[in-house]
N, C-alpha and C positions, 0 to 999 in steps of 0.2 A: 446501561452499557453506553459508553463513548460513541459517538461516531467515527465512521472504519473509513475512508476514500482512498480508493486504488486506480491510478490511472493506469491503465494499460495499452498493451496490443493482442490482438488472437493470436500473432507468430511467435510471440517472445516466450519463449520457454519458463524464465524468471517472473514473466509477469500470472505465468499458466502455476509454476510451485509457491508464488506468495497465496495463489488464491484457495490453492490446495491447503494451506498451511491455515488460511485463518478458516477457512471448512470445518476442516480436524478436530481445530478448536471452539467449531461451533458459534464464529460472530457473526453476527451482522454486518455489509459491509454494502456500500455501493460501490461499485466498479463502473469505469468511466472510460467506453473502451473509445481510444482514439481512431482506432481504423474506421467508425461511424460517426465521430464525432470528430473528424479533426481540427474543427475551428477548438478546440476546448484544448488545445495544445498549451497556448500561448497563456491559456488561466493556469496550466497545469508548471510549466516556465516558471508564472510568479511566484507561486505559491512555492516551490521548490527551489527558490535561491536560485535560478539560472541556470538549474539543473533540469538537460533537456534527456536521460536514458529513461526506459522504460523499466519496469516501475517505479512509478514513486506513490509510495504509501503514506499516508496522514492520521493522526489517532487524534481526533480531536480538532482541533487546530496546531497540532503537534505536527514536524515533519520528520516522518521516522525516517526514509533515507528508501533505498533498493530492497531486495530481497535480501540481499546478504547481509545488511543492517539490522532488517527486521528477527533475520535467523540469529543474528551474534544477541541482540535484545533477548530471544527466546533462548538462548544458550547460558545466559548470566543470568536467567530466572528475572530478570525485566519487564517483559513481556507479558505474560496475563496479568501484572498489576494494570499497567497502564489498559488494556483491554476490559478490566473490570470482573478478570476471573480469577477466582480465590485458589 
């Protein structure tokens, strides 16, 4: 399986249904919550093109985008390839 990195918040609702979502489907994933970590902001910034909302989710060294990226992936049947489920 890829590696899953989710930066999030505990308040952000989108950050709470990306994680629900890759649960569901059962990956592995580290989540990286900024509310305890917020120096790891500024890594989360580069890593995301200068995209500072919450979440940004990573497949790999892939930047998949928000929640809503990752759902439209999972909508077009995208999505468990790159996750590594058949």
């Amino acid at each position: 399986m890829p590696d899953v990195i989710v930066y999030g918040t505990s308040s952000c609702p989108y950050c709470i249904r990306a994680r629900m979502m890759l649960d569901k489907k059962g990956v592995n994933y580290k989540y990286i919550g900024l509310d305890e970590t917020p120096e790891r902001r500024g890594e989360m910034e580069t890593r995301a093109n200068g995209r500072t909302s919450v979440p940004q989710i990573f497949i790999d060294d892939r930047h998949i985008g928000g929640f809503d990226d990752m759902a439209e992936l999972d909508i077009d049947d995208e999505l468990n390839p790159l996750l590594g489920i058949a």
